[in-house]
MARDREN-777202 format. One line per field, with one value per residue (C-alpha): residue number from 1; x, y, z. Coordinates in nm, 3 decimals, decimal comma. Layout:
# MARDREN-777202
num	NUM:...
u	X:...
v	Y:...
w	Z:...
# end
This chain:
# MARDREN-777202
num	1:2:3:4:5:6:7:8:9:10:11:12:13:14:15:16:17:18:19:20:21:22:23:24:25:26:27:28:29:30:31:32:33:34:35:36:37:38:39:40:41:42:43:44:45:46:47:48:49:50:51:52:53:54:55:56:57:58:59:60:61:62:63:64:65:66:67:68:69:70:71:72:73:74:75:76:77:78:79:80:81:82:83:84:85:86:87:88:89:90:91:92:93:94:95:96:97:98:99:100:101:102:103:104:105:106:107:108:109:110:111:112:113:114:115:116:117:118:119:120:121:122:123:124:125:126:127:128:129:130:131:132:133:134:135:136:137:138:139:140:141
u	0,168:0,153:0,424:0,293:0,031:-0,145:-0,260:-0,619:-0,533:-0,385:-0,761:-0,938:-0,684:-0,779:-1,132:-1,111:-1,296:-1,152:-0,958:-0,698:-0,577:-0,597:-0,218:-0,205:-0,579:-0,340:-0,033:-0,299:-0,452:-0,140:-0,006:-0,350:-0,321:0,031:0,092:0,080:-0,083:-0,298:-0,485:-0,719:-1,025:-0,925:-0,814:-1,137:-1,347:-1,143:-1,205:-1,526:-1,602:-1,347:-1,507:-1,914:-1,867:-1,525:-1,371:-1,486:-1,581:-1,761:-1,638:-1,964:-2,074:-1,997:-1,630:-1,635:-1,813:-1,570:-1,272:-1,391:-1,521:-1,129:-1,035:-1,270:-1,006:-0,736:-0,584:-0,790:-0,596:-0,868:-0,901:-0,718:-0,645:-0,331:-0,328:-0,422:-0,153:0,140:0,029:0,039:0,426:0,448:0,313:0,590:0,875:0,824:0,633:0,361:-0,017:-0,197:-0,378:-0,039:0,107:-0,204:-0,102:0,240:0,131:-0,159:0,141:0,363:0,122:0,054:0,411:0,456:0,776:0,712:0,389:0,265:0,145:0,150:0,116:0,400:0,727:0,907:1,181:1,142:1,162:0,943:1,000:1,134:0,854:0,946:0,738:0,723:0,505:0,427:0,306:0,642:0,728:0,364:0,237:-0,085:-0,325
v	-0,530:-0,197:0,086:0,381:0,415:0,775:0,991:1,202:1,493:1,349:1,134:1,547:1,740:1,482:1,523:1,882:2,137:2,447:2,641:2,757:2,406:2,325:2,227:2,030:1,842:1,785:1,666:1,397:1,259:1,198:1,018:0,841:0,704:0,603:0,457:0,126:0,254:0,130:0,317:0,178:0,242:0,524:0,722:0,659:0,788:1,066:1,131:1,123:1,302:1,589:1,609:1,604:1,857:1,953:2,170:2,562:2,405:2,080:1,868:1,712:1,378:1,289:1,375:1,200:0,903:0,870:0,876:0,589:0,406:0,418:0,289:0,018:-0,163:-0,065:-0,259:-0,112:-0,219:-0,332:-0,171:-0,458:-0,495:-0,586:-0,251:-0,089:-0,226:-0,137:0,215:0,259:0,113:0,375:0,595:0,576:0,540:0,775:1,052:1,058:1,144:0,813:0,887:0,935:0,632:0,421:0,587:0,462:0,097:0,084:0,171:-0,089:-0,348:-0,295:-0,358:0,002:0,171:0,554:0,753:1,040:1,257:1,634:1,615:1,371:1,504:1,505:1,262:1,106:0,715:0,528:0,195:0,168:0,331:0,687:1,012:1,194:1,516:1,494:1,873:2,034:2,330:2,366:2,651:2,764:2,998
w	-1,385:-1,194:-1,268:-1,047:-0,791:-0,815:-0,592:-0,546:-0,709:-1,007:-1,024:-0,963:-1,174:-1,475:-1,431:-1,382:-1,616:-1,443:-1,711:-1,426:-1,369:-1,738:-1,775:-1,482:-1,612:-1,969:-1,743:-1,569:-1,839:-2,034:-1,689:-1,666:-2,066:-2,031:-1,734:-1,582:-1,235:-0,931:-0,725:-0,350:-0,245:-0,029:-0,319:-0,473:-0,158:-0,175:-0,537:-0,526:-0,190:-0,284:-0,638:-0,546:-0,277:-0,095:-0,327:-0,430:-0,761:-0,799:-1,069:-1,317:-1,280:-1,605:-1,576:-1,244:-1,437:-1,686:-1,444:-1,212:-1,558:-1,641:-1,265:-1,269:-1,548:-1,311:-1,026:-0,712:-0,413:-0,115:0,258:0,499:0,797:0,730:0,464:0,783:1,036:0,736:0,698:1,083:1,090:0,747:0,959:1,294:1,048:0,879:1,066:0,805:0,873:0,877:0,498:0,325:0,500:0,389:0,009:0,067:0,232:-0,086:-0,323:-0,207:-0,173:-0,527:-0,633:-0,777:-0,751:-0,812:-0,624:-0,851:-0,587:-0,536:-0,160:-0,034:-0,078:-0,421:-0,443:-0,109:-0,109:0,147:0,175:-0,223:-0,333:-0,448:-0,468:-0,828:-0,852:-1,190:-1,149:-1,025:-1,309:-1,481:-1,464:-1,309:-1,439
# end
């Protein structure tokens, strides 16, 4: 059974070793352990591309290791066509950009009701599935 669906940066803040974004790495990880969540393979290309190269500060393998170690007993929802043609529906209704529309289509597919994201818009409900950035209030160094 799948709670939440979560977002990249929730997967990069929780693998993070950069002591400025240590309370939002401790808000992750408690999200990760206690949570019932899914995630797709888009979120894990963009894990792994944004954390072995995109950002200022590359994140180490083994912290990148251990994350995908934890997805890999997770629910990883699969890249569809049908994944595809609901994200681009998402996407008109909503006036999203295509990714977050294929985070929302992922997300409902997988039955979750709440996306812990810090890029879609707090509070907003797409399609009964409703955005919650778990980060809102913590304070960044």
């Amino acid at each position: 059974m799948t709670d939440a669906f979560i977002d990249t940066n929730v997967l990069l803040y929780a693998a993070s070793t950069a002591p400025e974004e240590a309370a939002k790495a401790k808000v992750a990880c408690t999200l990760i352990e206690s949570s019932r969540f899914a995630v797709s393979v888009q979120i894990l290309q963009e894990f792994y591309v944004n954390g072995t190269g995109k950002l200022a500060r590359k994140i180490p393998t083994d912290r990148l290791e251990l994350v995908l170690a934890l997805l890999r007993q997770r629910r990883v929802e699969p890249l569809t066509m049908e994944l595809f043609e609901e994200a681009l529906r998402i996407r008109a209704r909503f006036q999203l950009s295509y990714w977050d529309a294929a985070v929302v289509a992922a997300a409902k597919r997988t039955g979750a009701k709440l996306i812990y994201s810090e890029d879609l818009a707090h509070g907003q409900f797409y399609d009964g599935v409703q955005v919650v950035n778990p980060f809102l209030g913590v304070p960044t160094s």
